[in-house]
LODRENZA-925590 format. One record per residue (C-alpha): x negated, y negated, z; residue number from 1; residue in three letters. Coordinates in steps of 0.001 Angstrom, whole numbers, plus 500000, padded with zeros to 6 digits. Last residue first. Layout:
<kolmars>
+--------+--------+--------+-----+------+
:   east :  north :     up : pos : code :
+--------+--------+--------+-----+------+
:      X :      Y :      Z : NUM :  ala :
...
+--------+--------+--------+-----+------+
</kolmars>
This chain:
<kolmars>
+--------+--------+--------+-----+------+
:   east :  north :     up : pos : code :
+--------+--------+--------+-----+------+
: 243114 : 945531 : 060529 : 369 :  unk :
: 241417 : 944946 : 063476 : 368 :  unk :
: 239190 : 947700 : 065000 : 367 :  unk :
: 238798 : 948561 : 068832 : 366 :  unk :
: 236913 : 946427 : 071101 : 365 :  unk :
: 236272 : 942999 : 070711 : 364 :  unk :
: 233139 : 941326 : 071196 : 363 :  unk :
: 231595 : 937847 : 070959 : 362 :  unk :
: 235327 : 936562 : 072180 : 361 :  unk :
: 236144 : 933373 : 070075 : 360 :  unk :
: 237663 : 930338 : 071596 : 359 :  unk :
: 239119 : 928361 : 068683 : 358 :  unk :
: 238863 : 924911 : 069900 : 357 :  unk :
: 240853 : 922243 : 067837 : 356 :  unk :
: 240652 : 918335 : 068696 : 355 :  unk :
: 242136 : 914953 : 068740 : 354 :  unk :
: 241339 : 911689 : 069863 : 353 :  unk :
: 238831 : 911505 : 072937 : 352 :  unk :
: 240819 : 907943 : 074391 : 351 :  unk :
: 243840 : 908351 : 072741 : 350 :  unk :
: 244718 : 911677 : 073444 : 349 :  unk :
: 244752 : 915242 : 071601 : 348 :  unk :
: 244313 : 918688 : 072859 : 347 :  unk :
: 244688 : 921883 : 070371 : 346 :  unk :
: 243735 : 925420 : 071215 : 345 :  unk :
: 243413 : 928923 : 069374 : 344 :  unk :
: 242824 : 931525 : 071374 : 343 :  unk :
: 240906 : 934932 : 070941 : 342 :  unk :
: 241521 : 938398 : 070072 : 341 :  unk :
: 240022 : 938637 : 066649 : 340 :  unk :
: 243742 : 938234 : 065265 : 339 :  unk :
: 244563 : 935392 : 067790 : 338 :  unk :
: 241593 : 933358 : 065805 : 337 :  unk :
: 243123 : 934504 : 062392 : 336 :  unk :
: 247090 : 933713 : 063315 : 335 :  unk :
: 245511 : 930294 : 064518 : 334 :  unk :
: 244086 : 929393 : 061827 : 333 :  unk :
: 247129 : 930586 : 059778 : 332 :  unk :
: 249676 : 928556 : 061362 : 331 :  unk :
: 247442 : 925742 : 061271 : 330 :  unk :
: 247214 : 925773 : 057280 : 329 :  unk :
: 250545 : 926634 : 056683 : 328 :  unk :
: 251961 : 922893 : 055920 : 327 :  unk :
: 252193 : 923893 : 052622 : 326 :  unk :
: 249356 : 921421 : 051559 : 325 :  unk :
: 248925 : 918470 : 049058 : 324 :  unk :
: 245926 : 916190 : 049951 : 323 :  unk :
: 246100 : 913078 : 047598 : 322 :  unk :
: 249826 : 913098 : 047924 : 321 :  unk :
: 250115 : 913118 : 051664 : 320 :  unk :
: 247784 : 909680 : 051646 : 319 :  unk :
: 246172 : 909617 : 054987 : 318 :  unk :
: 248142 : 911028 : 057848 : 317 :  unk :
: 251488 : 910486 : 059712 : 316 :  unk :
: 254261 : 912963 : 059931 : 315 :  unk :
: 252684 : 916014 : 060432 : 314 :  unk :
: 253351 : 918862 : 058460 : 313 :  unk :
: 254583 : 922842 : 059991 : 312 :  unk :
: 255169 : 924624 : 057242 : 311 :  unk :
: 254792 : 927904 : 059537 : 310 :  unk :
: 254442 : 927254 : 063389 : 309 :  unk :
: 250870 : 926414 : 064814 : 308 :  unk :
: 252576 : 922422 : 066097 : 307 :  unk :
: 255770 : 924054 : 067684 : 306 :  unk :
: 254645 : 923476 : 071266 : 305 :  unk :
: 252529 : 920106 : 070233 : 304 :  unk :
: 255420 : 918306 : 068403 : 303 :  unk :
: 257058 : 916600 : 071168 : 302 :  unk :
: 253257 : 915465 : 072757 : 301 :  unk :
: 252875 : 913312 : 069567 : 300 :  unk :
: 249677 : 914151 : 067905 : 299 :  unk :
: 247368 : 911258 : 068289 : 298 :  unk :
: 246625 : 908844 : 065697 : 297 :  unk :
: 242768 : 908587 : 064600 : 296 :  unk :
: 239771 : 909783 : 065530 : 295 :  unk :
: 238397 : 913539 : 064631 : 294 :  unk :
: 237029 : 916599 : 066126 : 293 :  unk :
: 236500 : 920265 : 065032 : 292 :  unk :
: 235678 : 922944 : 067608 : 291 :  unk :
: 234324 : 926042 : 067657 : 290 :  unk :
: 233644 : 928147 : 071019 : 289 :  unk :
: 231770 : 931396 : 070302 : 288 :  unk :
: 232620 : 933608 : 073391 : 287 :  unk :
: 231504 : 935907 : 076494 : 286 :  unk :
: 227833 : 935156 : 077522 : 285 :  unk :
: 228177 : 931607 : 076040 : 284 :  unk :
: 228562 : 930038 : 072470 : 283 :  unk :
: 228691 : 926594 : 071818 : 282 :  unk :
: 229877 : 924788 : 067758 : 281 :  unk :
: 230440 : 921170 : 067834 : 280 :  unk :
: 232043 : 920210 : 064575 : 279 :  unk :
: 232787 : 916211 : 064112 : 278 :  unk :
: 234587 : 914682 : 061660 : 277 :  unk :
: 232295 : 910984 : 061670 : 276 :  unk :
: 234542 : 907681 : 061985 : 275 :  unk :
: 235615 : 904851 : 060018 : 274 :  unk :
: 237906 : 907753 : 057524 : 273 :  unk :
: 240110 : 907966 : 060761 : 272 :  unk :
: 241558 : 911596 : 060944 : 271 :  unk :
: 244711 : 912685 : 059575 : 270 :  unk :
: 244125 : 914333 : 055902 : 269 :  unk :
: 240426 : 914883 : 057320 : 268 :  unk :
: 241070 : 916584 : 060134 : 267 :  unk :
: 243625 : 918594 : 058710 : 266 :  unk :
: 241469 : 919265 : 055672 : 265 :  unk :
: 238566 : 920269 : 058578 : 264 :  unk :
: 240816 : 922836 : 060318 : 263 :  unk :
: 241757 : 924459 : 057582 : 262 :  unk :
: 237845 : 924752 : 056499 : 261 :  unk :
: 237221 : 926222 : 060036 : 260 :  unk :
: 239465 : 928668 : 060173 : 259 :  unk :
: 239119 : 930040 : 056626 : 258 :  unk :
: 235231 : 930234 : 057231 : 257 :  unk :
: 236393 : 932707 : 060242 : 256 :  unk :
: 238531 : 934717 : 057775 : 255 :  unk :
: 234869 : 934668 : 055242 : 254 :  unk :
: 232933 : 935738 : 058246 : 253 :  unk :
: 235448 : 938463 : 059718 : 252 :  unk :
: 233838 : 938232 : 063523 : 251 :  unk :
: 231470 : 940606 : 065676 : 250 :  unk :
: 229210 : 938376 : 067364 : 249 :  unk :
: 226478 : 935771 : 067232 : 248 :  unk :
: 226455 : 932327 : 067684 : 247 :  unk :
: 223812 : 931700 : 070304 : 246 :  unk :
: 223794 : 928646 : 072237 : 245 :  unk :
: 224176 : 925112 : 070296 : 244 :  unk :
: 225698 : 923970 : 067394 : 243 :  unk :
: 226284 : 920305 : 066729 : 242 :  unk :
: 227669 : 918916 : 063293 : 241 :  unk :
: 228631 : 915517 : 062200 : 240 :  unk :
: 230644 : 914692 : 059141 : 239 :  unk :
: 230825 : 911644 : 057764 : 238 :  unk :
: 234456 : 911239 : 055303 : 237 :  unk :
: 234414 : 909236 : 051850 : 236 :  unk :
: 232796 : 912440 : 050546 : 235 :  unk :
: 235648 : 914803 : 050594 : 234 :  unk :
: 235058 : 918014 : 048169 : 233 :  unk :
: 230829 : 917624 : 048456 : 232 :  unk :
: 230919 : 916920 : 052342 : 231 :  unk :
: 234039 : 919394 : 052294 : 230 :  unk :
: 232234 : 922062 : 050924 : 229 :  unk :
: 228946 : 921812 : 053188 : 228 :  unk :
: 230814 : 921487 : 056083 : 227 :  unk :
: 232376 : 925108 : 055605 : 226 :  unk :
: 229171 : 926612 : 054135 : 225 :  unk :
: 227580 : 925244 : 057317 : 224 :  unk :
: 229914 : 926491 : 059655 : 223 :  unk :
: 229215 : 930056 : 058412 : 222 :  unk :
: 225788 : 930130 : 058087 : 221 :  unk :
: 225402 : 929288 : 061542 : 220 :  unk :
: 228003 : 932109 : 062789 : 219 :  unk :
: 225758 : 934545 : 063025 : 218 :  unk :
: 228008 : 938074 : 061820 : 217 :  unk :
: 227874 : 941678 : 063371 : 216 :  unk :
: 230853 : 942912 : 061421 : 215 :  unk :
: 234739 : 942373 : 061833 : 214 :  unk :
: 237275 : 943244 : 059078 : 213 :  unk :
: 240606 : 940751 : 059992 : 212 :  unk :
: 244088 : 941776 : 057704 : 211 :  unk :
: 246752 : 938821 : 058293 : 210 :  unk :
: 249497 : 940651 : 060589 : 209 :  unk :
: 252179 : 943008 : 060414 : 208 :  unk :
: 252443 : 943713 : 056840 : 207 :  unk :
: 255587 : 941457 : 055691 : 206 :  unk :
: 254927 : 938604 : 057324 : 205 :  unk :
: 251669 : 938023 : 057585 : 204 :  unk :
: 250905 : 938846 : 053594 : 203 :  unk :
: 253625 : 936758 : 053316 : 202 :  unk :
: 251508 : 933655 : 055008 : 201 :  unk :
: 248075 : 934752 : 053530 : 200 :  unk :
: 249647 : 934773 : 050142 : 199 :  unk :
: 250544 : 931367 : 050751 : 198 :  unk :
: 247753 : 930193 : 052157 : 197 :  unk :
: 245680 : 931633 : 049171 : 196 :  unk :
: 248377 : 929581 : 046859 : 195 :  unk :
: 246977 : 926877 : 048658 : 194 :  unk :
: 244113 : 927051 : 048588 : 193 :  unk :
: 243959 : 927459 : 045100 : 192 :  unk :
: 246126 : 924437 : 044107 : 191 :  unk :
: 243915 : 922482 : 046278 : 190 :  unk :
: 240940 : 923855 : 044173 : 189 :  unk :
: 242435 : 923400 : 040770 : 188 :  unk :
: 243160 : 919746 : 042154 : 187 :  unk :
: 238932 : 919482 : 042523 : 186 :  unk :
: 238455 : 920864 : 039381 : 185 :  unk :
: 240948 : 917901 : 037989 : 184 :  unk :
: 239457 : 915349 : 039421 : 183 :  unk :
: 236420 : 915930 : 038433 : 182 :  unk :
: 237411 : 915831 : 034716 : 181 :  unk :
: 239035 : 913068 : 034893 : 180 :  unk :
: 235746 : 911842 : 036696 : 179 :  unk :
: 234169 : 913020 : 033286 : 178 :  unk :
: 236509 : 911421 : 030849 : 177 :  unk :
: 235764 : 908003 : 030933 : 176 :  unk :
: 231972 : 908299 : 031501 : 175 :  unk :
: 231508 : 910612 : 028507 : 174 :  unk :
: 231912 : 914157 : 029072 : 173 :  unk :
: 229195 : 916810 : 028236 : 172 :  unk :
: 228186 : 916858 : 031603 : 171 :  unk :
: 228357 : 920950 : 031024 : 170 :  unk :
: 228992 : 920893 : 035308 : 169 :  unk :
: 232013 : 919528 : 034798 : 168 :  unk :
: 233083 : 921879 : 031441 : 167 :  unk :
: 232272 : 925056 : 033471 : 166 :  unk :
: 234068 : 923885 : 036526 : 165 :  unk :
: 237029 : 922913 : 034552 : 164 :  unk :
: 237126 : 926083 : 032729 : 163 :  unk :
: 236363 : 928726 : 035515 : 162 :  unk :
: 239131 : 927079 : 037536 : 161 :  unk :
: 241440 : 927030 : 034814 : 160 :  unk :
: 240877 : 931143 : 034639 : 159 :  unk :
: 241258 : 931230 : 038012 : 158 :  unk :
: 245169 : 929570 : 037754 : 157 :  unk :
: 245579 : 931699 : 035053 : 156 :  unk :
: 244785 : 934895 : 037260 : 155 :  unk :
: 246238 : 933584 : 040429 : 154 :  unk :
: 249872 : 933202 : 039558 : 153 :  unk :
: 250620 : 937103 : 039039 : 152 :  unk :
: 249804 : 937282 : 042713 : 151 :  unk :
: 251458 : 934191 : 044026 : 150 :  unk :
: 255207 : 935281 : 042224 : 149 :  unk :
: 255112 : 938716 : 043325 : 148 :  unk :
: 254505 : 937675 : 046879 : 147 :  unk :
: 256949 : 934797 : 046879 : 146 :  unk :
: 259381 : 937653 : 045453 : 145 :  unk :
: 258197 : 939549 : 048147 : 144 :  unk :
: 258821 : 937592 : 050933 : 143 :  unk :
: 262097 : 936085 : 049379 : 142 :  unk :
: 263384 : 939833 : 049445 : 141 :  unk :
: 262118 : 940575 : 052574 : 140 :  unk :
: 263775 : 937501 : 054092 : 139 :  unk :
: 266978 : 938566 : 052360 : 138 :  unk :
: 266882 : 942276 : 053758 : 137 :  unk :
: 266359 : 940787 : 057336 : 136 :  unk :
: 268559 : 938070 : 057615 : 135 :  unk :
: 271336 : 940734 : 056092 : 134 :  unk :
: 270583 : 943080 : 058725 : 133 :  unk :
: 270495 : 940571 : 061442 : 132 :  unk :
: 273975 : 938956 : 059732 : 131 :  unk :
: 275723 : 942592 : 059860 : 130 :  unk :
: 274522 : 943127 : 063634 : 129 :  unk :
: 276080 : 939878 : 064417 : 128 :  unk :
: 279403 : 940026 : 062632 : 127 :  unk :
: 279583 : 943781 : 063844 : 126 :  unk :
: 279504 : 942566 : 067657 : 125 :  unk :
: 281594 : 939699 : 067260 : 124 :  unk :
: 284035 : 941986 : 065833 : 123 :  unk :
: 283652 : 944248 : 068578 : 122 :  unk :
: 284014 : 941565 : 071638 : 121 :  unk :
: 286958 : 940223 : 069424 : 120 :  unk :
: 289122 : 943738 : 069682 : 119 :  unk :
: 287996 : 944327 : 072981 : 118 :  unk :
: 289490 : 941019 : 074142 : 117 :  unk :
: 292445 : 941566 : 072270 : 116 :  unk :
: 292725 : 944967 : 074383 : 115 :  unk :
: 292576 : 943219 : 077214 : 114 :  unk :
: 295446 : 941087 : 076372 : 113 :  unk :
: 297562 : 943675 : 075256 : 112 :  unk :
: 296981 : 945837 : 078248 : 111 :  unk :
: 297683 : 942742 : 080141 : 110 :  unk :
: 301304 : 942707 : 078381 : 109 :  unk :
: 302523 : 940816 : 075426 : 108 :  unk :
: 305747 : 941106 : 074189 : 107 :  unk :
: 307823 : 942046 : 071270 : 106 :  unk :
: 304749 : 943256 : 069264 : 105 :  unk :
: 304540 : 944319 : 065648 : 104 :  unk :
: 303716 : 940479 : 064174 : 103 :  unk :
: 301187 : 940058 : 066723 : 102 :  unk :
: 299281 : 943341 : 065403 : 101 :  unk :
: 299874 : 942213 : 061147 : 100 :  unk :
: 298435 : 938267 : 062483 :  99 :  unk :
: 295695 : 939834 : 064278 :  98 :  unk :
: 294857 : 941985 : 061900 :  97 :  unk :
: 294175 : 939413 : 058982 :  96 :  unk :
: 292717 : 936608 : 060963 :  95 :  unk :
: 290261 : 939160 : 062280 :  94 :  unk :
: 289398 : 940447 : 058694 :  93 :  unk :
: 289123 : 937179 : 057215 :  92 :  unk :
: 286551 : 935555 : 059528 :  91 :  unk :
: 284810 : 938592 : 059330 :  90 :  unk :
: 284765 : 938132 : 055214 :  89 :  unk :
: 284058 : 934648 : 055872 :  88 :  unk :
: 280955 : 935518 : 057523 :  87 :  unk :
: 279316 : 937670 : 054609 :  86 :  unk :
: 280722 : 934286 : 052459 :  85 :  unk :
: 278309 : 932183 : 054865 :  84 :  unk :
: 275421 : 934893 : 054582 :  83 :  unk :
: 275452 : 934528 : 050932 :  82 :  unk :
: 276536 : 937328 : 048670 :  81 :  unk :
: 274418 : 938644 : 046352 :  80 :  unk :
: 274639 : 942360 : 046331 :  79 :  unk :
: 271663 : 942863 : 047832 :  78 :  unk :
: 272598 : 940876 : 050933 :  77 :  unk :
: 276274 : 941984 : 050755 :  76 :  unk :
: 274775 : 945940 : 051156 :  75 :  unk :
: 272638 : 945038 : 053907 :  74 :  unk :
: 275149 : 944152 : 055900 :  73 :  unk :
: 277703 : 946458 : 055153 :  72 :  unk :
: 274680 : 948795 : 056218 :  71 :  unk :
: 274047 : 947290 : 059691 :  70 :  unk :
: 277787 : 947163 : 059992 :  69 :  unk :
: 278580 : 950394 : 059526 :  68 :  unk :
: 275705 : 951500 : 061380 :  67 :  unk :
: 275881 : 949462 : 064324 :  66 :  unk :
: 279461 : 950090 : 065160 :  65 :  unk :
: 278884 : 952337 : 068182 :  64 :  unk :
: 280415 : 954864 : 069419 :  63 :  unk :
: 278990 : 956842 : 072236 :  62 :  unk :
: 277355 : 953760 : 073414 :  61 :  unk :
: 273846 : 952214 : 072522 :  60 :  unk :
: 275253 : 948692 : 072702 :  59 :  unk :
: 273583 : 946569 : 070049 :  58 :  unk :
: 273233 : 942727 : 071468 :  57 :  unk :
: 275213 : 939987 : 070109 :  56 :  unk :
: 275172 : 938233 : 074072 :  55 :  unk :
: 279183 : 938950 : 074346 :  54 :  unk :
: 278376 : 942463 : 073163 :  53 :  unk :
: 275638 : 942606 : 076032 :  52 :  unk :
: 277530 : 941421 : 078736 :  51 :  unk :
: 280477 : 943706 : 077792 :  50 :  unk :
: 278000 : 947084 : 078099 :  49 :  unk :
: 276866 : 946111 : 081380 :  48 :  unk :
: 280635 : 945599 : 083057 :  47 :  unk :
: 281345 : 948828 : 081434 :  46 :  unk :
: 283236 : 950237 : 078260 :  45 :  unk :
: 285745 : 952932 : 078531 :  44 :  unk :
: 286435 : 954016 : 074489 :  43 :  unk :
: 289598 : 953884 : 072968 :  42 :  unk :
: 288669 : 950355 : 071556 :  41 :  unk :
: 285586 : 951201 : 070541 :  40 :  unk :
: 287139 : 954343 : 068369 :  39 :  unk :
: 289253 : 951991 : 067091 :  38 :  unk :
: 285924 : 949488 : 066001 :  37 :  unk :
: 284317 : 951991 : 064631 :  36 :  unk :
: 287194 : 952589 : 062637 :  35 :  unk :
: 287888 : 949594 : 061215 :  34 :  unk :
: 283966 : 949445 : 060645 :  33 :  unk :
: 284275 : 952462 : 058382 :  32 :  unk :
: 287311 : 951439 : 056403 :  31 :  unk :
: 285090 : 947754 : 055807 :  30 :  unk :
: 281851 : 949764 : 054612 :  29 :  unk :
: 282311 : 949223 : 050640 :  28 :  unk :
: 285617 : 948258 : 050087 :  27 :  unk :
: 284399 : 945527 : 048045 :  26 :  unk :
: 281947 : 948030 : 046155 :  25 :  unk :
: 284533 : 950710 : 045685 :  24 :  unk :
: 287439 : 947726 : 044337 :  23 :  unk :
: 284194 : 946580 : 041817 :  22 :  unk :
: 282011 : 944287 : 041854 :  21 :  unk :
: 281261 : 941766 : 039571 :  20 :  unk :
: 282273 : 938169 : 040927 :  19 :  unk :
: 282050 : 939581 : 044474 :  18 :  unk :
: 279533 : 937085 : 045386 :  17 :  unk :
: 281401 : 933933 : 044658 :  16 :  unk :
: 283808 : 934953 : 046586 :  15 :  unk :
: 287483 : 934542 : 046023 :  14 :  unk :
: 287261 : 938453 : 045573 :  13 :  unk :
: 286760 : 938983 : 049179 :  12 :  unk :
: 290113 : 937719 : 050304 :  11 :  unk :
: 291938 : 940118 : 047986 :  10 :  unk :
: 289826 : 942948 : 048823 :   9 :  unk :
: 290168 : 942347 : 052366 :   8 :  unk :
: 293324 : 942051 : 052380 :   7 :  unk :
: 294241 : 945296 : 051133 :   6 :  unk :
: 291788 : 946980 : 053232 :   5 :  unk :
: 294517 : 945616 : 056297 :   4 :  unk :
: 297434 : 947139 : 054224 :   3 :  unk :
: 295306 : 950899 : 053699 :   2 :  unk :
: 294401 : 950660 : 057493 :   1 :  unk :
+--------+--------+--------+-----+------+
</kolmars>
C-alpha cells in the first residue's frame, strides 16, 4: 500500500492541479479506493454484477467502491483538477500496480488471470463513478457561476435600457444621431433576451425545471403583444395573424408570450423577408394550438432530432450578426410548452416551409412549479 501511495503522489504532483496541495490532499481518497478495490477482489461477484461494471454502472454489492470514488471525485473537481489529469491519475495507479504485482510473480496461473480481470473491472468502475461525480460538481459550478454572473448583470444592463429608451422617445436627437440611438435600444433588447434565456437555461438546470404559474388566461391578448413587438422590433418582415376557436385556458401568460416571441426571432432570423410570418392560433374542446409559419430554407432532416437541444443554431439564416442569440431559444420553448403538459412540434418542407405547433392542453391538473 504505502509503495503504491508513493506513486501516486509522485505522479500526481506533475499535475497542473496539484500545484498547491499538500501530501494529505494528494493522498486524499487513493488508500481508501485500494482498499475497496481488495475487498472487491475477495468478494464473489456474479455474472449480473460483471455486466454492469463492464457497462460503468454502480454495483450495489457488499463492498462497493462508490464512495471512495464518488468523493475522490468530487474532491479533484473542487480542487481544480481537470477531468483529463483526474484520468491520468487512474491511468497511473493501474500502470503502477500492475508493474509492482507482475514483478512478484514467477508464473501466471488462471487465478492470476482472473484476478487481473477483477482488478481492471474495479478500476474501470472507480474511473467512471469518479468522472460522474466530477461531471456533476463542475457542471454545478459553471451553472452557478453563469447564474451569479446573469443576475448581477441585469441591473446595469436595465439601467441602459431605461436610458436609451428615455433619450429615443425624448426626440431630442438630430437626424444623425437618433437612428444611432435606435439602434442601440433595440441591441439593449437583444442583450436582454438573451441574458433572460440564459437565466432561464440555468434556472432549468439546476432547479428541476423552468418555474410555470398557470391562471385562467385568453390567449388573444397574448399573441398580440407578441406580434405587436416584433412588427415595431422587425419591420422589414409582414406578419399575418389568424386566430380562431376559443383561446381560453389555464396557461403562464407572460411564459406563453416567451414561446411565441422565440418562435417569431427564429422565424424571422431564417424566414424569407418576401413573405408574411404567419401565426395561426385554433383552439378545440381539448387544446390551444399555436403555430408560427415562415418561407424560406428548410431545416435539414439530420438536424430535426437534436433541433430543441441547448445552443442549438442553425446554419443558414439572415445575417447571424444582426440577430445575436445563444442558440437557447428553442430549447426553452419547448421546455415551457412540455412544462404546461403539452408538445412542442416542428415540420418543415419545401412546399409548406417551416412551422412550430405548440399543442396546448386547456387544462392541466395539478400545479406547475
Amino acid at each position: 500500500m504505502d509503495v503504491v501511495l508513493a506513486e501516486w503522489v509522485t505522479f500526481a504532483r506533475t499535475l497542473l492541479g496539484a500545484a498547491d496541495m499538500n501530501l494529505t490532499a494528494l493522498r486524499d481518497h487513493a488508500a481508501e479506493m485500494l482498499t475497496d478495490i481488495i475487498a472487491d477482489l475477495r468478494t464473489p461477484q456474479t455474472a449480473e454484477d460483471q455486466r454492469r461494471k463492464s457497462q460503468g454502472e454502480e454495483v450495489h454489492a457488499p463492498i462497493s467502491t462508490s464512495a471512495s470514488a464518488k468523493a475522490h471525485g468530487a474532491a479533484r473537481a473542487n480542487s481544480g483538477f481537470t477531468i483529463v489529469e483526474m484520468i491520468a491519475e487512474f491511468r497511473a495507479l493501474r500502470a503502477s500496480v500492475l508493474r509492482l504485482w507482475t514483478a512478484e510473480q514467477d508464473v501466471l496461473t488462471r487465478v492470476h488471470i482472473d484476478d487481473l480481470a477483477r482488478f481492471h473491472e474495479a478500476i474501470d468502475q472507480i474511473i467512471a463513478e469518479s468522472v460522474g461525480r466530477f461531471h456533476t460538481n463542475t457542471t454545478q459550478s459553471q451553472d452557478l457561476f453563469v447564474a451569479v454572473l446573469g443576475h448581477d448583470l441585469r441591473t446595469p444592463l436595465h439601467t441602459v435600457s431605461i436610458v436609451t429608451e428615455a433619450v429615443a422617445d425624448a426626440n431630442v436627437l438630430d437626424a444623425h444621431y437618433a437612428p444611432l440611438m435606435a439602434r442601440a435600444v433595440r441591441s439593449t433588447k437583444r442583450m436582454t433576451q438573451m441574458l433572460d434565456d440564459l437565466l432561464d437555461f440555468t434556472r432549468s438546470r439546476m432547479g428541476g425545471g423552468l418555474p410555470v404559474n398557470p391562471h385562467d388566461v385568453d390567449l388573444h391578448r397574448v399573441v398580440e403583444d407578441a406580434v405587436d413587438e416584433f412588427r415595431s422590433s422587425s419591420p422589414q418582415h409582414t406578419y399575418a395573424v389568424a386566430m380562431t376557436g376559443d383561446l381560453r385556458g389555464s396557461f403562464d401568460a407572460p411564459r406563453i408570450g416567451q414561446v411565441l416571441s422565440n418562435l417569431l426571432g427564429n422565424a424571422v432570423q431564417h424566414g424569407d423577408p418576401e413573405t408574411p410570418v404567419q401565426v395561426v392560433v385554433r383552439g378545440d374542446d381539448a387544446e390551444v394550438i399555436v403555430e408560427v409559419r415562415n418561407t424560406g430554407p428548410t431545416i435539414p432532416a439530420a438536424e430535426l432530432p437534436t433541433l430543441f437541444g441547448p445552443f442549438k443554431r442553425l446554419r443558414h439564416g439572415n445575417a447571424d450578426d444582426a440577430f445575436p442569440h445563444l442558440g437557447l431559444g428553442l430549447y426553452i420553448a419547448d421546455e415551457i410548452v412540455t412544462r404546461h403538459g403539452g408538445r412542442l412540434v416542428v415540420t418543415s418542407t419545401d412546399d409548406l416551409g417551416t412551422c412550430f405547433a405548440a399543442h396546448l392542453p386547456r387544462h392541466r391538473a395539478g400545479t406547475v412549479s
